[in-house]
C-alpha positions in Angstrom: 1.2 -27.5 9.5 0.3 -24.8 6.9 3.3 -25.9 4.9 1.5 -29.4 4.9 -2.6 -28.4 5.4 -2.9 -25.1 3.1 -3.8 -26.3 0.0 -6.3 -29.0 0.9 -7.8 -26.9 3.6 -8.2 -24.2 0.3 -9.7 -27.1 -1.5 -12.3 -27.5 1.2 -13.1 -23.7 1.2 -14.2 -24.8 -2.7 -15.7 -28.1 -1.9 -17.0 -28.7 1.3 -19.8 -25.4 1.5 -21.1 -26.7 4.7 -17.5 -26.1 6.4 -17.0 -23.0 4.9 -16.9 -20.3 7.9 -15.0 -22.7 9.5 -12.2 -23.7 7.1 -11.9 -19.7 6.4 -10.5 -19.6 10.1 -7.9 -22.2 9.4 -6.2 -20.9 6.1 -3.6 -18.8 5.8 -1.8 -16.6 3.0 1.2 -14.2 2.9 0.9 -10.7 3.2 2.7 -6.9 2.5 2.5 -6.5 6.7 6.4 -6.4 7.1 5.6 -6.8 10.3 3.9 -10.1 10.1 6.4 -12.2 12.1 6.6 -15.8 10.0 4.7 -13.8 6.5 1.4 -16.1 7.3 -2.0 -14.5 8.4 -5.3 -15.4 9.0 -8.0 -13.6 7.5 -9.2 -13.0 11.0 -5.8 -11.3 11.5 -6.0 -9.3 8.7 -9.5 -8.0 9.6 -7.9 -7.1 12.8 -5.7 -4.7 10.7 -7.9 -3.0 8.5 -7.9 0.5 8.4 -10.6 3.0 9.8 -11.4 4.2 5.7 -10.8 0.7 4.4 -13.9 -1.4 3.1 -12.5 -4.7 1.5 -10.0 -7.3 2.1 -7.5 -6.7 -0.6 -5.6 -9.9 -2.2 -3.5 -10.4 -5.4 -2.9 -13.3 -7.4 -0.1 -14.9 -9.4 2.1 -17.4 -10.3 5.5 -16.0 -8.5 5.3 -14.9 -4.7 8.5 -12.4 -5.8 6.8 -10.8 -8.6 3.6 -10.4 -6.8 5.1 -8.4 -4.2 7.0 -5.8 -6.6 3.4 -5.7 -8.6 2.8 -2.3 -9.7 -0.8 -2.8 -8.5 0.3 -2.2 -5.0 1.6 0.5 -5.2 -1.3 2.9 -4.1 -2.1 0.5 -1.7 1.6 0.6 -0.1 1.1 4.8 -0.4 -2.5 4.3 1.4 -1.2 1.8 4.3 -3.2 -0.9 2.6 -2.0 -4.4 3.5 -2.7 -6.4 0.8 -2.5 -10.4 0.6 -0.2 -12.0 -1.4 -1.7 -15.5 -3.3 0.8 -17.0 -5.4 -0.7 -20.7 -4.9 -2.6 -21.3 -8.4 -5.8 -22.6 -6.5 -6.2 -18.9 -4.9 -7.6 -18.2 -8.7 -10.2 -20.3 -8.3 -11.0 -20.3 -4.2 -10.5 -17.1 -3.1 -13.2 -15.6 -6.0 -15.5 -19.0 -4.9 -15.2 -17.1 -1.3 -16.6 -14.4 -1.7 -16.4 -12.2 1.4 -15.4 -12.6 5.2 -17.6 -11.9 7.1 -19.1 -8.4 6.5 -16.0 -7.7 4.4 -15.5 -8.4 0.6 -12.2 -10.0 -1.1 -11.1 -7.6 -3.9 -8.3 -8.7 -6.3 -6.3 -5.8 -6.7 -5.1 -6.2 -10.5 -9.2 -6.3 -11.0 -10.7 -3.3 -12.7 -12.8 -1.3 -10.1 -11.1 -2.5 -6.7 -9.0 0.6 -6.9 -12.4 3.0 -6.1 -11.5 4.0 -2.4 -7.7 4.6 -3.3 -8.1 8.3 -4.2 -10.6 8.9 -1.1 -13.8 11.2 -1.3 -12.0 14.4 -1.3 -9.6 14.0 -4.3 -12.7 13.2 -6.4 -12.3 17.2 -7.8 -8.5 16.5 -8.6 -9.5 13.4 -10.3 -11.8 14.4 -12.4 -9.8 17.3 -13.6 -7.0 14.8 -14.5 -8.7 12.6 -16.4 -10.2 15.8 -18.6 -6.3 17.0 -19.0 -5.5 13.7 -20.2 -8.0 12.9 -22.1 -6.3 13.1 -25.7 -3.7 10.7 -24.0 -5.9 8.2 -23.6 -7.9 8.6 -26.8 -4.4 7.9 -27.9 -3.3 4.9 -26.5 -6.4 3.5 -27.1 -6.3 4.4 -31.2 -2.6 2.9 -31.5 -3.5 -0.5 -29.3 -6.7 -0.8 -31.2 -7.9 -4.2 -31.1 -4.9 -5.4 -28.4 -6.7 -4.2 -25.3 -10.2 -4.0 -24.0 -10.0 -0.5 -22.8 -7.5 2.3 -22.0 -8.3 4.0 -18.2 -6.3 6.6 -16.0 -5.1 4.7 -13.2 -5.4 5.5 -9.6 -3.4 2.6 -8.4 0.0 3.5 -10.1 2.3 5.9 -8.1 5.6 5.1 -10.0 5.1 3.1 -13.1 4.0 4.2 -16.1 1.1 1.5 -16.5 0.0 -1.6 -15.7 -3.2 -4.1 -16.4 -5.9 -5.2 -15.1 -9.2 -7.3 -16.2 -12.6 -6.5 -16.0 -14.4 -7.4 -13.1 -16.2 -10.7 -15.3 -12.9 -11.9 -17.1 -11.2 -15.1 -16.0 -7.8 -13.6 -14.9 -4.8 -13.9 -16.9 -3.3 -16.3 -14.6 -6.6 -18.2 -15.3 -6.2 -18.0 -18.8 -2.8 -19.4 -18.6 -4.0 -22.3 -16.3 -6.8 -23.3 -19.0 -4.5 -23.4 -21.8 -2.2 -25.7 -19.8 -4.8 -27.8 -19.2 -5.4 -28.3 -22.6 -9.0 -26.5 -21.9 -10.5 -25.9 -25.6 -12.4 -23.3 -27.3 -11.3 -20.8 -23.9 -12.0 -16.9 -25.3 -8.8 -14.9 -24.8 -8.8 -12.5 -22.5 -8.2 -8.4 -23.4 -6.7 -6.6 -20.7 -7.5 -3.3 -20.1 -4.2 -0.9 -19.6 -3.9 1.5 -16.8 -1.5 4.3 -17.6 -0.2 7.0 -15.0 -0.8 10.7 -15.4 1.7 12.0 -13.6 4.6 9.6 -15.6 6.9 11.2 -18.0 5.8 8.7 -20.8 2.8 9.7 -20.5 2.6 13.2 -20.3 5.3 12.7 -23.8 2.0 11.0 -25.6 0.0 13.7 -24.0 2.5 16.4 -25.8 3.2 14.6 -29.2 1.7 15.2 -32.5 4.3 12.4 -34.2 1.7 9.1 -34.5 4.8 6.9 -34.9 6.1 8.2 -31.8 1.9 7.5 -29.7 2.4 3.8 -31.0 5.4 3.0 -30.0 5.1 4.4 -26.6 1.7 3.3 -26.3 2.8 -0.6 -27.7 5.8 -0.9 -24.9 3.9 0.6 -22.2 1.6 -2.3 -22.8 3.8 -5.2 -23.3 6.0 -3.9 -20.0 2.9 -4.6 -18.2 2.1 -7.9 -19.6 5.7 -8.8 -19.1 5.4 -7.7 -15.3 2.1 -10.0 -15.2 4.1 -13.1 -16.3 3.2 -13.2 -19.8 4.8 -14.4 -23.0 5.0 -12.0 -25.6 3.4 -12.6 -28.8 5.9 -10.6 -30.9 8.9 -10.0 -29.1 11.0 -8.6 -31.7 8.3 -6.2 -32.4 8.7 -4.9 -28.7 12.7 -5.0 -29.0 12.6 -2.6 -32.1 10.5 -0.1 -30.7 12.2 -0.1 -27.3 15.2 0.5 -29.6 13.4 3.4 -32.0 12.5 4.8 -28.7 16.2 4.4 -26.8 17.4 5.8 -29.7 15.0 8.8 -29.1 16.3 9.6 -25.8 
């Protein structure tokens, strides 16, 4: 039935605003609960799940079910016992934000800048704050080499094991969006500037932290960003500029 159903029921979370606490009931999406017997839940069931400490429903989106679930955005989620849903159908870009909330509970895309606020929890806030003064000069330098190639450079709170990742701001069409527009043939659509998330406690990052060498900030800086956008699904705009300073830094090692 959902294999069938799913996507027009989705289209009449969209469309048919009358229906819309109803047809919420009736779709379903994959999730990170392993223990989610056929992968399929209900927002109800999720709801069900939820944490004590947690306030949101927690989704990502994305063009490849696979690569959504080895996201690096879930990573604090995973650490926090967060489930998180997985929505690799390319109408979740557009329904799920259309949605809104369930019930009392807002949807939060997790590879959106800000949904990672409750991650670190009330009493890390100290901790926090004293890492992001330690790295400040990292970020000041990442953010000089990228220049006009990102919207912003942030200390992540999400990222347990990789060195960085994106996210948009909290207005931006998301990439995947971007991508679906173009296809479309949609004119005149603004290109969308990520904002990079890097990870304090990663040994790249505590290098740039370290270095004085500027070559050595930019190329860092540059592959730590293009990793990312390849992890989101993106083409590279200048792949051989990414091969030769993956190989400059290789040849570092």
């Amino acid at each position: 039935f959902i294999g069938e159903y799913n996507r027009p029921l989705k289209e009449g979370l969209y469309g048919d605003y009358a229906h819309r606490e109803e047809l919420a009931e009736l779709v379903r999406f994959k999730t990170t609960d392993e223990g989610v017997a056929d992968g399929w839940t209900s927002l109800a069931d999720y709801a069900s799940r939820m944490k004590s400490d947690q306030k949101a429903i927690y989704y990502i989106t994305g063009g490849d079910e696979k690569t959504l679930r080895q996201s690096p955005h879930l990573e604090a989620y995973r650490a926090k016992g967060f489930e998180v849903l997985i929505m690799a159908d390319e109408i979740d870009e557009i329904v799920v934000p259309s949605l809104g909330k369930y019930k009392e509970w807002e949807l939060k895309a997790a590879n959106r800048a800000g949904s990672d606020e409750e991650l670190a929890g009330d009493g890390d806030k100290k901790a926090r704050e004293e890492k992001e003064k330690a790295f400040k000069d990292a970020v000041e330098k990442v953010k000089k080499a990228l220049g006009e190639r990102v919207k912003d450079v942030r200390l992540s709170k999400r990222l347990a094991d990789s060195p960085s990742c994106i996210v948009v701001d909290e207005n931006d069409p998301s990439l995947q969006m971007e991508r679906m527009m173009k296809a479309m043939g949609q004119q005149g659509f603004a290109e969308v500037k990520p904002i990079l998330e890097i990870n304090a406690d990663h040994v790249l990052v505590k290098k740039i932290q370290d270095s004085s060498d500027d070559d050595f900030v930019a190329d860092v800086s540059s592959v730590l960003l293009d990793q990312a956008l390849i992890v989101e699904g993106s083409e590279l705009k200048d792949p051989a500029d990414f091969v030769k300073r993956l190989n400059r830094l290789l040849s570092r090692s």
